[in-house]
Structure formats: C-alpha cells, structure tokens
N, C-alpha and C positions, 0 to 999 in steps of 0.2 A: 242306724241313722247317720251318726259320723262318715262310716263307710261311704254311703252314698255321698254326703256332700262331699268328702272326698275326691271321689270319681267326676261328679259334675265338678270343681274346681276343677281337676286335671284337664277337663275337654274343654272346658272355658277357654283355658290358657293355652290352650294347643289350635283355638279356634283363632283367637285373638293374634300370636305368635303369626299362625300363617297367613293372619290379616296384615300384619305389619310388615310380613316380608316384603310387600309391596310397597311401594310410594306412587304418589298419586298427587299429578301438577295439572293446574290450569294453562293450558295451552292453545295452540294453533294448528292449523292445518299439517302445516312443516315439522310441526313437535318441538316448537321451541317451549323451555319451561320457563312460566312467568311465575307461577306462584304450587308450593305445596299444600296440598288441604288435606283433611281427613276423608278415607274410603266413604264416608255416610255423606260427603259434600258432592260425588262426582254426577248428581244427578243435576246440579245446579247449572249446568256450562258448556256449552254445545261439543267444545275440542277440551281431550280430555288425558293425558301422557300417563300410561301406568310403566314402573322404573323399576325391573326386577335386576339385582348386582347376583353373581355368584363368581368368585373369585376371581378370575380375567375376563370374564362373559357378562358380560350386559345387553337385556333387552327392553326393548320402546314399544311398549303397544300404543297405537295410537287409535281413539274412538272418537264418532261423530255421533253425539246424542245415543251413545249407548251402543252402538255398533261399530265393531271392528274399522279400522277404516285400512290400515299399514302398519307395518310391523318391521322395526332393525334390530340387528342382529350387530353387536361388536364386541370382535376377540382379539385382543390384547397379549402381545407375547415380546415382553423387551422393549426394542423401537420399533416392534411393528402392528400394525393393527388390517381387521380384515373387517369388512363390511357389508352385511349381508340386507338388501331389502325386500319385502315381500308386500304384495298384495292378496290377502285373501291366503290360501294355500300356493298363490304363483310367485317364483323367484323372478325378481326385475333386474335385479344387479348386484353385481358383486362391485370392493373397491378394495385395493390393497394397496395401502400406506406405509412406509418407512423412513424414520425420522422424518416425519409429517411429510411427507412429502408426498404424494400419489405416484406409484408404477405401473399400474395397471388396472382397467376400466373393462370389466366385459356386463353386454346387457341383455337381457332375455326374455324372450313372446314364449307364452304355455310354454315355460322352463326348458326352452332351447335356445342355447347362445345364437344371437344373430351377430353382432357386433361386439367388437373390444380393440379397447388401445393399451396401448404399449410405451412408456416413458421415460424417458434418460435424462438424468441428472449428473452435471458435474460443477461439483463447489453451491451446490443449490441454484444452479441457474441449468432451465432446458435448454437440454440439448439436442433431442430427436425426439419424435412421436412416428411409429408405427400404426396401421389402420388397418383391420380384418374385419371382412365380411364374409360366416359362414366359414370363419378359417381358411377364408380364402384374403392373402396379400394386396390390399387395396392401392397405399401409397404410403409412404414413410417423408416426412416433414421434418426440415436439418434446420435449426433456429442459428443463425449467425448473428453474434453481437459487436455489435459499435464502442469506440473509443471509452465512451460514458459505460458502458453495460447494461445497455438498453438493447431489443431487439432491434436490429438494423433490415432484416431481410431472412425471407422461408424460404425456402427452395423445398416446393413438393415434387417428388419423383414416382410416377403410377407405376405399378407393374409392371404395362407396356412401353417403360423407358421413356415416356414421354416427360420432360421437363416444365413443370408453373413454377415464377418465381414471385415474390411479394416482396414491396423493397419500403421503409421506414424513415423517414426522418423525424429525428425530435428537436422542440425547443419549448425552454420554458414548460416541461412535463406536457405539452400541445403537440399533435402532431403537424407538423408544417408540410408536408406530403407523405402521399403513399403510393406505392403504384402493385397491380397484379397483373400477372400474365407472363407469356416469353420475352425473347429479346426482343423482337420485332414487333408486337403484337400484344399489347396490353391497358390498362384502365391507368389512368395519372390524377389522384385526387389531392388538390390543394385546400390547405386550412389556416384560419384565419381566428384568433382567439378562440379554438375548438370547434369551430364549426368551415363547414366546408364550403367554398367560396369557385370551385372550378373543377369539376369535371371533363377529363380529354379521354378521349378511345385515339389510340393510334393503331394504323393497320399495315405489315410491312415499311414502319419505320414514319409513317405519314400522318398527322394529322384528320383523323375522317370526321368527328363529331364533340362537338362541345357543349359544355355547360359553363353559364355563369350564373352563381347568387348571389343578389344584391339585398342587404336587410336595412331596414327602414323602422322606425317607429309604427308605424302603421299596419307591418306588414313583411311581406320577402317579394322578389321577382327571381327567376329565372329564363335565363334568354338562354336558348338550347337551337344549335345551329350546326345542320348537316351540311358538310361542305361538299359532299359526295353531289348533291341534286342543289344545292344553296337555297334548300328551306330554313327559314328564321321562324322560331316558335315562340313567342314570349308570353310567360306567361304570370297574374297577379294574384296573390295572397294576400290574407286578411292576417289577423294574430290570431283568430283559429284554425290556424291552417285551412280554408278554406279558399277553392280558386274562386277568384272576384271578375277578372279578365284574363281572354286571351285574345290571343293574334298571332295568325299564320300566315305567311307572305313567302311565294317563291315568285320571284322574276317580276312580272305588273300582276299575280295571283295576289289578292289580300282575303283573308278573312277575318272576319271581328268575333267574338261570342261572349257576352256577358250572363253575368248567373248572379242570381241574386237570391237571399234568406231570408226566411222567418222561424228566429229559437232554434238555429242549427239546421235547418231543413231546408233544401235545394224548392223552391215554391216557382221558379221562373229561370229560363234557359232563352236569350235573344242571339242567333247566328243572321248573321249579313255577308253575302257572298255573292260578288260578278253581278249587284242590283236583286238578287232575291233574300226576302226577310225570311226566317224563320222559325216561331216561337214553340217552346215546349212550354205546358203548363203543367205541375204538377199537386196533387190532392194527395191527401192525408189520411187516416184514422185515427181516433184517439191514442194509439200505441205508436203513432208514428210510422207506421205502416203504409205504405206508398197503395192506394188504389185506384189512383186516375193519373193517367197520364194521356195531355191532350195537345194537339201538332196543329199548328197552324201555317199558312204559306201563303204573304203580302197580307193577313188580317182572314183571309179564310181558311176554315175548318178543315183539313184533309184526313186527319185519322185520331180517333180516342183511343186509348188501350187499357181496359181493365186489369186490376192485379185482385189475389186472393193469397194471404199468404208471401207476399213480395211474389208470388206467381202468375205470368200472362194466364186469364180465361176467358179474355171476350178483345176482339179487336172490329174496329167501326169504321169503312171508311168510305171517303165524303167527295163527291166531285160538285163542284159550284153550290158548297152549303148543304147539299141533297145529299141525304144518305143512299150510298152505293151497293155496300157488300160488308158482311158479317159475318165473323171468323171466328168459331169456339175450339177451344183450349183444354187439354185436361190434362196434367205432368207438362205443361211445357210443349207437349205433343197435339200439332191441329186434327181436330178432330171434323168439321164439315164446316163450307160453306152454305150461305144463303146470299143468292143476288135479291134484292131488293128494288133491282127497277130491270 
C-alpha cells in the first residue's frame, strides 16, 4: 500500500511540475501580458499567452477561446536576438535584432520568403535600408541627417538606377515641409502645427496642382486647383470628416453639390449645373446597408437603383414620371432587359 501511494505521489508531482513549466497570462490579440493566472483560469478569457522559458529560447503561444491562434519563437544569444512567428504550422517572419536594434526583416506566404529588408546602423541612427523581393534587388534607401540629427532626406535608388528623393524639414519635433519625388518632379507638403496645410505637385520644375486646408471650428475646407485646365475645386467638411459642400468652377463652368446626413449616413445628394438640378436620394436598412438609391432631374424621377448586399440588382428607369426600362443584376453583371412601354 505505501508503495502505491508512493508511485501515485511521484506522478502527481511530475504531472503538476510539467503543469508549472508553463505560465499562463491574460492577454490580447498581440500577446501582450496583463496579468498571470493559474492553468485551471485559462478557460475564463478569450486571449489567452501560454509562456514556455528554456534557457535562451522562449515561446508565446498565443490562444483565442482555446485555439491556437500565433505562435513566437525568441532566441537569445549575447546581444542578439532572433525572432521567429508562426501561424498555425506557417512561418510569417523572421526578425533579427542586435543591441536592439533590428538588421534584418524577411517575411513569408506557405513558408517561402517573398520579402525581406536589410538594415544599417551607425552610432544607432539609420543609415541604409535595402529591399528584396523574391531575392531579387528591389531599392536600397540612404537616410541622410540634418544639423539636429533628424532625418533630413531618403534618397531611394531602384535597381534600374532610377533615383526618388524625399526631403524633411523639422520644427518644434513638427514637420514644416516635406517633399517626394526627383529633382524636377515631385510632391511639396506644408505643415502647420502637425497638420498639413498645402499640398503642391510640381512637374518639370513647374507648379501644375495645388492644395490648400483651411481648418475652422466647425470643420476643414480644401480648395484644390489645377493649374494645367484652371479648375478650382473646393471643397467643405464637417468635424466628421464628412463632405458638407462642394464647388467646381473652370472658366464661366460652376458646379454646386451639397450632401447632406442622417447618424452618419449620406440620406441626400443636390448637384446644380449649367441650370439643371439634380438630386440623389438615398435608402437605408436596418444595418445601414444602402438599398435605394433614387435620381431625380428638375424634380422628376429618371432612375431608381436597387442594392442587395451594397450590390446593384435592379435598375428602373423613367422618362416623364413613366417607367421606361428594367435592368436586373446579378454579381454586378446585367443580366436582361425588359422595355416596359
């Protein structure tokens, strides 16, 4: 009788031992740990970190209500570290770290490398990034720094020798401009207490298109003006980013179009152009689900358009009030008319 409790003790402790060698946190998607619990708790909490250590190697299993969801992998050797993630049985990435610092990113579809970057550090500040695709030489990125030792400007160089450059200004940890592209030919973005206040395309050293925002209590505008054809676009926001008005104007061309909400929901569309009005009306579902949409042209009816799914399956349309012609839908694809008169 000893004997046996014996034995059942031994396997008790051998059960328990290789219950403990795990730890087990309440956590997140990401596998952050917020809290340690006991293995008898994991049933309690949707995201769930099991934390297995064995001497440099530590692994994250990470579970959603009990199923596997990702899994890392991290090995530890001096100042360096290696970072292995996994979904399922598939390898997604690898990361390789040195005095924390990241040198190299490769990332993989059914566990074949498609992408990886390449990293240069001098004094802890980047200094190059390399880019391969399929181990093939995409672009290599040269970070040049400024007075302060802030980035001042990228210079990407593609394989086929072509040159993009990207240029920085700072103030006040805000960027006061930025620009991308070549010499001749690139994007100029201006900022204004962190936010951007002027977008320029210049093309061959010229001016061709603009942005201006302007922010208000109320709201934002942007006035955006091709200089190429001298269309003026302006256009009005709400503080939900929603557009409230616009106006298009080239030469004696104007257009108006107002739009108007209900709970976030575009419910009314008024365009005015060259003397013709023209209203879109739009219908709802309980889910918010768009299934009528209705056109009207000087107050009459000229076309309905069914959705199912935010998808066209019935279109209706109308000459002087009278229904005309009916057009069904199935993917998106018309599938037959019926004239109706």
């Amino acid at each position: 009788m000893t004997k046996k409790i014996f034995i059942c003790f031994i396997l008790f402790t051998s059960i328990i031992t290789f219950i403990m060698a795990e730890n087990y946190y309440r956590s997140n998607s990401i596998g952050m740990v917020y809290e340690q619990i006991p293995f008898y708790r994991i049933d309690e909490f949707d995201w769930i970190v099991e934390i297995h250590k064995e001497e440099s190697l530590e692994i994250r299993k990470i579970y959603f209500k009990g199923e596997l969801f990702k899994w890392v992998e991290y090995l530890k050797k001096n100042n360096n570290i290696l970072i292995k993630k996994y979904e399922g049985d598939s390898l997604i990435s690898i990361e390789q770290r040195e005095n924390d610092l990241i040198t190299k990113e490769e990332f993989y579809e059914e566990n074949i490398l498609t992408r990886e970057y390449h990293y240069e550090w001098v004094e802890r500040k980047l200094l190059k990034t390399t880019y391969y695709e399929k181990n093939i030489l995409i672009y290599v990125d040269t970070f040049v720094l400024g007075d302060d030792g802030q980035i001042s400007q990228i210079r990407r160089l593609f394989e086929n020798s072509n040159l993009s450059i990207s240029g920085f200004s700072n103030s006040n940890k805000n960027n006061s401009f930025e620009w991308y592209g070549s010499k001749n030919d690139f994007i100029l973005y201006n900022y204004k207490n962190g936010r951007v206040v002027k977008i320029e395309n210049w093309k061959h050293g010229i001016l061709n298109r603009s942005k201006i925002f302007t922010f208000m209590d109320t709201g934002h505008s942007v006035v955006e003006t091709d200089l190429a054809n001298g269309e003026i676009n302006v256009k009005n926001y709400d503080l939900n980013d929603n557009i409230i008005l616009e106006t298009i104007s080239t030469g004696n061309i104007f257009k108006k179009i107002i739009y108007n909400y209900d709970n976030e929901l575009l419910i009314q569309k008024d365009i005015a152009s060259s003397g013709v009005r023209l209203s879109y009306l739009y219908e709802y579902n309980n889910e918010n689900s768009l299934i009528l949409e209705r056109i009207l042209k000087d107050d009459s009816i000229i076309k309905e358009i069914f959705y199912d799914n935010n998808k066209k399956i019935l279109e209706k349309l109308y000459k002087d009030n009278s229904l005309l012609l009916i057009v069904t839908y199935e993917n998106g694809e018309k599938i037959s008319e019926e004239n109706v008169k």
